[in-house]
N, C-alpha and C positions, 0 to 999 in steps of 0.2 A: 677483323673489325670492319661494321660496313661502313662504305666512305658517307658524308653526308653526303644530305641530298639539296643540290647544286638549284639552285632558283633558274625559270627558265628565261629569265628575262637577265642573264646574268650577264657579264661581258664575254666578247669573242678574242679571241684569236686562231683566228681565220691560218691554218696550213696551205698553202701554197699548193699548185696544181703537181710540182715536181716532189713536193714533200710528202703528198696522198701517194704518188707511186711507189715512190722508197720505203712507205711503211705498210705498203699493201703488196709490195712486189712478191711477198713469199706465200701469197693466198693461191688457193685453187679457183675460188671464186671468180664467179664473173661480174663482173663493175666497171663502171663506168664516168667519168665526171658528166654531170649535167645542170640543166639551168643558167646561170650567168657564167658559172666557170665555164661550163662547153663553150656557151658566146665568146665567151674573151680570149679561151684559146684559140677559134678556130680563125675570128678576125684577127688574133695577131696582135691585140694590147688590148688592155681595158678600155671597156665600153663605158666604164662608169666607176665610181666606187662602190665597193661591196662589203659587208659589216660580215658575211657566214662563204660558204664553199661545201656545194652541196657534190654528191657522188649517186648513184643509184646501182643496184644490184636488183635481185630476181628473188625470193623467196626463198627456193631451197637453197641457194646458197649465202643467203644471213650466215647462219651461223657460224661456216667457215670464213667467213671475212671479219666478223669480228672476234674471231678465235685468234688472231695474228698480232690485234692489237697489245700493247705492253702493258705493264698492271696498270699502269699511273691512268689510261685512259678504260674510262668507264660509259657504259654503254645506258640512256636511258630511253622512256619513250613515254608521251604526254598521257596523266591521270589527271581528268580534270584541269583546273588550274594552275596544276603543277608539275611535277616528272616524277617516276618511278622507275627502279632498276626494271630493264627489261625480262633480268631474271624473275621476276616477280608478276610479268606480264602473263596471260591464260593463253593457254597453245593456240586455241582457234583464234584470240584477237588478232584486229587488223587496225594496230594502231600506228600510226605515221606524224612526220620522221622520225626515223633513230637518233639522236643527237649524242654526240659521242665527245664529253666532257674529258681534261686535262687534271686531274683532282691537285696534282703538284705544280700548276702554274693558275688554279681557279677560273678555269677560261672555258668555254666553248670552241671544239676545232673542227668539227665537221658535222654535216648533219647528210642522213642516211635513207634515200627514198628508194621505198620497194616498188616496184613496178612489174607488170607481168611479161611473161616470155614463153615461147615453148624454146624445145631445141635449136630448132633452124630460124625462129624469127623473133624479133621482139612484137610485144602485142600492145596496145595501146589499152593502158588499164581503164580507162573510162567506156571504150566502148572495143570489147574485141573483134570484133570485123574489122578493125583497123589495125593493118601488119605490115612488118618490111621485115626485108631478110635483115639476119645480123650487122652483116658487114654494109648495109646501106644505113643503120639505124645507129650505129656506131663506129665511127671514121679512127681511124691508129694515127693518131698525128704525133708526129716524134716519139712515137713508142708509149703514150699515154692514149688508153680509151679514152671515147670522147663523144659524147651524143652528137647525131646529126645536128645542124642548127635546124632545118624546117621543123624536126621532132620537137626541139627544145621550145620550138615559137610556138607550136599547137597545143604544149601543155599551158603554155602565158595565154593563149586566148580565149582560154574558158572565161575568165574576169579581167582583163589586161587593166594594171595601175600604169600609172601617168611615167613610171620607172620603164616598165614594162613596155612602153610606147618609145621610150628613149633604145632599149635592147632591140627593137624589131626595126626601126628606122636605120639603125647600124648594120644591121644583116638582110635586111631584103634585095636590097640593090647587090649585093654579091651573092648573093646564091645564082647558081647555075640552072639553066631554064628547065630544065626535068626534078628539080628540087620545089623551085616555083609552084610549078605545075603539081605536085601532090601536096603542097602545104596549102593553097587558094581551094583545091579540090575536096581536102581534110575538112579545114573552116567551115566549108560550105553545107558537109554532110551534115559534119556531128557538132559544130558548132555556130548554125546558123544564126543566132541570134549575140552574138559576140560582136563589140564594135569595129573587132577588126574585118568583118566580113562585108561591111557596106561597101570599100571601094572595089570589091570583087566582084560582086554583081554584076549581071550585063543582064540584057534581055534574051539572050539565049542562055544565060547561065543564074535564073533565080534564083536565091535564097529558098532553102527545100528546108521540110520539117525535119526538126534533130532526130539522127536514129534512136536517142533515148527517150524518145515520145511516143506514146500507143498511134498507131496509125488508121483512121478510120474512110 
């Protein structure tokens, strides 16, 4: 029988950073926690409250991360205004996030961003010229993957919300100056017109046109 289909505006109950490892620990897959849960692992407590607990993975391996999952959690991904099983989704779509419902407690417990990668680097799905090796791109902190933070701040500053402003204020002043230094560099290329890019600016370092603009 199929389960119903879960409203996507439903409520959460958000799994914990230790609870995604223990129910992913038996995947091949490669994943990662990302977005606010990277932030708040890597600073070391919440930066804020959080309503979801987002993860990220790689394309080819979807399927075996969410092959581990147990029945009770089921796998959707947004039609329109609403959700559809992802079994039901066309091979070539590229619809994002996976939101991965709890059917026997009615909840939302994680939600599932694909992001690109080769072997040796993670790649920055908005503009792939933009790469770092693995192991810079995702840090092993107590044995849980874990997005860089610079990575996680550069996805927030395509449209940074006022949330989102509170996340980067918590992590700039710790990051380490070779982190600094490619996340201000990042901004700058591919997302010059972002408001986080105005105090980056200098006179020797102008705001340059986004790589994803024709260049004439």
């Amino acid at each position: 029988m199929s389960p119903a289909t879960p409203s996507p505006s439903g409520p959460w109950s958000a799994l914990t950073a230790e609870a995604v490892a223990q129910l992913l620990g038996s995947s091949p897959a490669r994943w990662w926690l990302s977005g606010g849960a990277a932030l708040d692992r890597w600073v070391g407590s919440p930066i804020r409250e959080r309503e979801n607990i987002d993860i990220s993975t790689v394309p080819a391996d979807l399927p075996a991360l969410l092959g581990v999952l147990p029945a009770r959690y089921t796998a959707w991904v947004p039609d329109g205004d609403g959700v559809m099983p992802i079994a039901d989704a066309a091979e070539d779509a590229d619809l994002q996030p996976v939101l991965v419902h709890d059917d026997d407690a009615g909840a939302w417990v994680l939600r599932v961003n694909v992001e690109d990668g080769a072997p040796r680097a993670w790649v920055y799905r908005r503009d792939p010229r933009l790469q770092l090796p693995w192991d810079r791109a995702v840090l092993d902190l107590d044995g849980i993957p874990t997005g860089a933070p610079e990575v996680q701040l550069l996805w927030k500053a395509f449209s940074p919300r006022p949330e989102d402003d509170a996340d980067k204020d918590a992590v700039l002043p710790h990051l380490s100056e070779e982190a600094r230094r490619w996340w201000e560099r990042a901004i700058l290329s591919i997302h010059p017109h972002s408001s986080w890019s105005i105090p980056v600016r200098t006179p020797m370092n102008p705001a340059r046109a986004s790589w994803n603009r024709p260049q004439r």
